[in-house]
VEXTI-605814 format. One record per residue: residue number from 1; x, y, z of N, C-alpha, C, O in turn. Coordinates in pm, 1 decimal, decimal comma. Layout:
BEGIN
seq|nu|nv|nw|cau|cav|caw|cu|cv|cw|ou|ov|ow
NUM|X|Y|Z|X|Y|Z|X|Y|Z|X|Y|Z
...
This chain:
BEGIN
seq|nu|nv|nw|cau|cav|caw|cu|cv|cw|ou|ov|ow
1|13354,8|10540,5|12436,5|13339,6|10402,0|12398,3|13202,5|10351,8|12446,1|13153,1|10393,6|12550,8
2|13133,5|10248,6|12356,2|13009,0|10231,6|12375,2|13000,7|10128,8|12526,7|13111,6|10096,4|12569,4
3|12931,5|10099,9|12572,3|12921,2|9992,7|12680,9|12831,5|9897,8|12606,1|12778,8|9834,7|12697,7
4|12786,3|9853,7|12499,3|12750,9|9753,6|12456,0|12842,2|9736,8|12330,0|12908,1|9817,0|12264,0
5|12819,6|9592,9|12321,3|12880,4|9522,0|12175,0|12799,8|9466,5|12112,3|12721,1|9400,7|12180,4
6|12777,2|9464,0|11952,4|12673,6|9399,4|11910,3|12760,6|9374,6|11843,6|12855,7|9438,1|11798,2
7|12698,0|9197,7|11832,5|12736,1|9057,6|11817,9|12668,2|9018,3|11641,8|12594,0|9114,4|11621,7
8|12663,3|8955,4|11554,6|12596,9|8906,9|11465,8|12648,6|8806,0|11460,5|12768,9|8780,3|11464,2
9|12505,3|8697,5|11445,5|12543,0|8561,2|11460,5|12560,0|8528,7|11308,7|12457,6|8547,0|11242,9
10|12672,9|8482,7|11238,1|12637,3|8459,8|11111,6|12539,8|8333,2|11061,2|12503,2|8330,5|10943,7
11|12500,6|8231,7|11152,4|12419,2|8148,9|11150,5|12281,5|8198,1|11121,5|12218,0|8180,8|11017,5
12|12246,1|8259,8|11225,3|12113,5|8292,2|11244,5|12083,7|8422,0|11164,8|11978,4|8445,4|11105,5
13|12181,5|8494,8|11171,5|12115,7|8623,9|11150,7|12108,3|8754,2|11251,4|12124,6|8875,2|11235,0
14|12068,9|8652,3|11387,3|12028,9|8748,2|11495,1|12141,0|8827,3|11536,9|12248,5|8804,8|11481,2
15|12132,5|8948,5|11657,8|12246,9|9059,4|11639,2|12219,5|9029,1|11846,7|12112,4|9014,9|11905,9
16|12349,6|9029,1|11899,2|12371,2|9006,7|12019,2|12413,9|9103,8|12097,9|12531,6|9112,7|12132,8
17|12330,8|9177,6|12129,7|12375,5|9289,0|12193,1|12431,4|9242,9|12348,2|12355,7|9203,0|12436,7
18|12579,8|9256,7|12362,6|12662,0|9235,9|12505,3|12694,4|9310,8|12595,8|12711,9|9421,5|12544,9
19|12710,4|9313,7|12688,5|12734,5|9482,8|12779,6|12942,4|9425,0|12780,7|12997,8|9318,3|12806,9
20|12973,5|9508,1|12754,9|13159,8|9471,7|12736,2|13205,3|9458,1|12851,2|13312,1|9397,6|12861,3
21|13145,4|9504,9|12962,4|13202,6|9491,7|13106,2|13144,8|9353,0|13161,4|13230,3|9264,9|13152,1
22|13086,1|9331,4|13188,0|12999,4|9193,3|13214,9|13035,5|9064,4|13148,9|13086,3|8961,0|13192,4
23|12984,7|9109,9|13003,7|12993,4|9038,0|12919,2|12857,3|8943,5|12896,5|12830,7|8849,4|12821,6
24|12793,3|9008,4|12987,7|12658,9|8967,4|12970,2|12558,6|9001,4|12852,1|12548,5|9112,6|12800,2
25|12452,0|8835,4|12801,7|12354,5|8929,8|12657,4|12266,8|8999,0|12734,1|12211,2|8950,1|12832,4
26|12249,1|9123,7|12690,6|12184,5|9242,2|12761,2|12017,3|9189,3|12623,2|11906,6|9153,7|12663,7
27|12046,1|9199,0|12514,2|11940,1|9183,3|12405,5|12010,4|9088,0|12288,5|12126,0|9087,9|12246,4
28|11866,2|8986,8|12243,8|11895,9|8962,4|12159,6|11795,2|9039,3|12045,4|11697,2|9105,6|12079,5
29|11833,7|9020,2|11914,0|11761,3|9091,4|11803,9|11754,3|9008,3|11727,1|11861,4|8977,5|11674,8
30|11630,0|8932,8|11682,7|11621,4|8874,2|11574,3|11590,3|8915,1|11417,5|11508,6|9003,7|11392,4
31|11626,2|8879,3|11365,2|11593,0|8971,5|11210,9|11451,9|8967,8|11179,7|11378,4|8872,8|11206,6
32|11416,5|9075,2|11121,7|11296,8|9086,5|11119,1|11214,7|8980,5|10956,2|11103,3|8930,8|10939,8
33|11328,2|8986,3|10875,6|11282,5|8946,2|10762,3|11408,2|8834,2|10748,7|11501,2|8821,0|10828,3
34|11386,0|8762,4|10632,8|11481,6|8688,5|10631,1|11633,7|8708,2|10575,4|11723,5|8626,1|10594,1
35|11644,4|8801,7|10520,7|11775,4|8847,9|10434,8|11737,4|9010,8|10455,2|11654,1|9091,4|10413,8
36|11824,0|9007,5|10523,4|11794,5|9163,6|10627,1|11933,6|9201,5|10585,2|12028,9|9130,0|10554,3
37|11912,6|9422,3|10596,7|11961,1|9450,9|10530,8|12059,4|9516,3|10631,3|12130,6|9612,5|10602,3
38|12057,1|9466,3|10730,2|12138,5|9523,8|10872,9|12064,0|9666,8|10902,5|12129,3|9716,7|10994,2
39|11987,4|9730,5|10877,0|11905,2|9842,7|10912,0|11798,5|9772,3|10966,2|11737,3|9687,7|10901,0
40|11764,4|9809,7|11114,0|11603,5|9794,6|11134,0|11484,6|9815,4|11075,6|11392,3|9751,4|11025,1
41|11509,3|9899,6|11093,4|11398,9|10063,2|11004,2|11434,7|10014,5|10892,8|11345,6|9929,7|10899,0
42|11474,6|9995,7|10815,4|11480,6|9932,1|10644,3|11359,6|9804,2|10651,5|11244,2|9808,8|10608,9
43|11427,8|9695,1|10718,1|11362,8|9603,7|10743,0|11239,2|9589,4|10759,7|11179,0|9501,7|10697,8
44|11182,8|9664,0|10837,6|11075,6|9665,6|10946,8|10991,1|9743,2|10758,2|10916,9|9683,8|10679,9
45|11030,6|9844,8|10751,8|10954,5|9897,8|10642,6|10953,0|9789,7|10534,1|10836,0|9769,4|10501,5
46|11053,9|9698,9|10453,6|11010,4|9592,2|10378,3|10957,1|9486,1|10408,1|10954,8|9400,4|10319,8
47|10923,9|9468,6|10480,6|10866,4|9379,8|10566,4|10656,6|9390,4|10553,5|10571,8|9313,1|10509,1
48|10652,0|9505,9|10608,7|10526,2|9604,1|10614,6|10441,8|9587,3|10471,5|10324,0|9560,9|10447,5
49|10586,6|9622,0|10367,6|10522,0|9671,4|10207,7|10514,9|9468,1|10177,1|10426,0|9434,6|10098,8
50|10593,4|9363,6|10229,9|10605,4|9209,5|10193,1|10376,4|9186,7|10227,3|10284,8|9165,1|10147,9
51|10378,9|9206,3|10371,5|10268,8|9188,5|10440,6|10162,4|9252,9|10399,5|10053,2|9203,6|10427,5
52|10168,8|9396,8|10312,2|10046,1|9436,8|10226,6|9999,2|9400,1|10152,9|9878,1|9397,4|10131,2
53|10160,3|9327,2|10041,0|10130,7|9261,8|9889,8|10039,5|9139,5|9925,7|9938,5|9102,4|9865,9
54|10113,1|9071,2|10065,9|9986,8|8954,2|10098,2|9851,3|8960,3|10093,1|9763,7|8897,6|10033,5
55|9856,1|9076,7|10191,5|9705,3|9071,3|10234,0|9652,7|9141,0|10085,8|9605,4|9036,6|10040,9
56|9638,8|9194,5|10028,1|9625,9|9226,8|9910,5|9573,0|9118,9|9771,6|9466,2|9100,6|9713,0
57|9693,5|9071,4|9761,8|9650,1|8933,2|9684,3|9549,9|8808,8|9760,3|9473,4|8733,7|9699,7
58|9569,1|8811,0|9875,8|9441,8|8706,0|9924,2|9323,1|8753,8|9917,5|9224,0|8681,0|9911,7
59|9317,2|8905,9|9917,4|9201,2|8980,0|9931,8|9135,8|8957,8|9741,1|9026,6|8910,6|9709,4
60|9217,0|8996,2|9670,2|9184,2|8953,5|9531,5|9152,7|8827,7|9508,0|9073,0|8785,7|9424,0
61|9214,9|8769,4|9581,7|9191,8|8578,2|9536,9|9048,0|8570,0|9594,0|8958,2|8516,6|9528,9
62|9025,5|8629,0|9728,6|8893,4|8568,3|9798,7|8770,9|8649,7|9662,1|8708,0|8585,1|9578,3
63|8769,4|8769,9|9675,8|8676,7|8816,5|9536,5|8648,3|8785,2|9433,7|8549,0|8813,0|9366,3
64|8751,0|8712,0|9409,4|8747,5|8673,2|9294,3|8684,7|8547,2|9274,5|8612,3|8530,5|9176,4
65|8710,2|8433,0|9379,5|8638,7|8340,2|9386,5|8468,9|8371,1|9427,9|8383,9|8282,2|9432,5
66|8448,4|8487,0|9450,4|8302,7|8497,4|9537,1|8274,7|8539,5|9408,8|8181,6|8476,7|9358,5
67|8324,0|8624,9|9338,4|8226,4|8643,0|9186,4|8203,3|8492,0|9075,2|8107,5|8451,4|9009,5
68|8295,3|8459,0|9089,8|8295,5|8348,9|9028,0|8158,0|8205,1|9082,7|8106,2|8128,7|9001,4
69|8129,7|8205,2|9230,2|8022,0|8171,9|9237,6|7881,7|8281,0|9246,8|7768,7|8234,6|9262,1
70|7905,5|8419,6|9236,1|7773,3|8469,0|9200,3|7751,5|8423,8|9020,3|7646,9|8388,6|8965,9
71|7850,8|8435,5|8975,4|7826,6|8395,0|8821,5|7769,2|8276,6|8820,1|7662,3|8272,5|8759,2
72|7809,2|8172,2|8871,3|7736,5|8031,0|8867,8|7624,1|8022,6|8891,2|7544,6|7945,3|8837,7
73|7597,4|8120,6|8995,1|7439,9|8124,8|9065,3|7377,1|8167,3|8980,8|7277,3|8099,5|8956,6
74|7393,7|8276,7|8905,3|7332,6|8377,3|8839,5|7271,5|8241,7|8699,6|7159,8|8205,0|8663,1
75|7401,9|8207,2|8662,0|7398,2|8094,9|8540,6|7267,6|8010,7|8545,4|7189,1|7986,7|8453,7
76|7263,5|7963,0|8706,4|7190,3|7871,3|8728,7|7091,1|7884,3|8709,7|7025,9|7797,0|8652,6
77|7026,0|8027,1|8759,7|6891,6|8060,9|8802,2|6813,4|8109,0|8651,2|6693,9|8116,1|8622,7
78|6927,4|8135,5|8577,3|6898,0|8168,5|8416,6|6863,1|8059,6|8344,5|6756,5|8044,8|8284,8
79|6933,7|8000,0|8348,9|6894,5|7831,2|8280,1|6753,3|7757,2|8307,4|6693,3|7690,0|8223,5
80|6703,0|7786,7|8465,8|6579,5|7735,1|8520,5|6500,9|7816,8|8470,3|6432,2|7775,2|8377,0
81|6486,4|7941,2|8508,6|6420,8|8036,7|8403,6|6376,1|8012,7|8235,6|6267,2|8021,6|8179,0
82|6467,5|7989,9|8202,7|6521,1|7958,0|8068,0|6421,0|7808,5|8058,6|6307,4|7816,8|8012,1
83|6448,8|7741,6|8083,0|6386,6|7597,2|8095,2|6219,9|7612,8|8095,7|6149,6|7583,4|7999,0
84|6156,1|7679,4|8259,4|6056,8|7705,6|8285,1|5986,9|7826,1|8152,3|5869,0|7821,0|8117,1
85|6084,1|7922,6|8097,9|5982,7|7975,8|7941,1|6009,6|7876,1|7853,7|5925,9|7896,0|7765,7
86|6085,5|7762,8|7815,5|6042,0|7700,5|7723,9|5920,2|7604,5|7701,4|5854,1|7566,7|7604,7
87|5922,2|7582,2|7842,4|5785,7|7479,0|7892,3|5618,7|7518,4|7881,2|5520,7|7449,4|7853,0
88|5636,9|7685,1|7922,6|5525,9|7741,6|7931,5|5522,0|7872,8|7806,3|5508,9|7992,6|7831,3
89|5532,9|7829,2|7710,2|5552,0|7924,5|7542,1|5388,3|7980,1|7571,9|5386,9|8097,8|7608,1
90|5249,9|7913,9|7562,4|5139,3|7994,6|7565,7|5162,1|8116,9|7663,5|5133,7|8229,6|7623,1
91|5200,1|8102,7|7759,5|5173,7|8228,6|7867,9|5254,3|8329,9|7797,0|5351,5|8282,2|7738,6
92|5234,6|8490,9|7784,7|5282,7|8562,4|7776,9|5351,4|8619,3|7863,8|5305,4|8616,1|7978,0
93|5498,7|8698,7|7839,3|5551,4|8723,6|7978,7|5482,2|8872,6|8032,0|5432,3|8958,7|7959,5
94|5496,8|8875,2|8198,7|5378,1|9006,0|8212,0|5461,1|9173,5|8186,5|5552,3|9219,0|8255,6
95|5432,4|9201,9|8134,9|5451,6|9327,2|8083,8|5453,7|9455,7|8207,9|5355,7|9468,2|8281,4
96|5570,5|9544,3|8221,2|5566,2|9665,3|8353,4|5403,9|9749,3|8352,3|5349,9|9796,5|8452,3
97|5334,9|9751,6|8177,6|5237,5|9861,2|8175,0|5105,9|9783,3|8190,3|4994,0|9829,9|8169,1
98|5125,8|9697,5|8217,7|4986,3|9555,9|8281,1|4955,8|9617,7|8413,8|5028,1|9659,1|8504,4
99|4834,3|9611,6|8398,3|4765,5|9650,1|8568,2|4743,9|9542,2|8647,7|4720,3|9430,1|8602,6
100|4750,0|9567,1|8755,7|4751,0|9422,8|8847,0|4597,4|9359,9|8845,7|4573,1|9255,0|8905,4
């Protein structure tokens, strides 16, 4: 016979590990996730794969916003460009086989 009892609180979730002689909580265990599957090791592993998909998608969100302002930049600096050859049509643009 075991010398502990484990307890599940149906409130919480958490699992109360008791020593049967005492009757003392030796451990409590809180669930690791929220709708836990009574396996640790289950848990602990969906949990892991929950916390990748996160970091994952924030990692896409942040890139995605940083391209989105190199595009703007890029836009910008094209347009001034763009602006500055319409202004100056006599000048020719300088050519790679032009000698300095």
């Amino acid at each position: 016979m075991d010398k502990e009892l484990k307890i599940a609180c149906p409130d919480c979730g958490a699992v109360l590990v008791v020593d049967r002689i005492t009757g003392e909580v030796l451990e409590t265990r809180k669930p690791i996730i929220e709708q836990s599957t009574g396996d640790r090791f289950a848990d602990a592993i969906l949990k892991v794969k929950k916390d990748k998909e996160k970091i994952a998608s924030t990692k896409f969100d942040d890139l995605k916003k940083e391209q989105e302002k190199k595009k703007k930049l890029s836009e910008e600096i094209f347009r001034t460009s763009l602006k500055e050859a319409k202004k100056d049509k006599d000048i020719k643009p300088r050519s790679i086989f032009d000698g300095d």
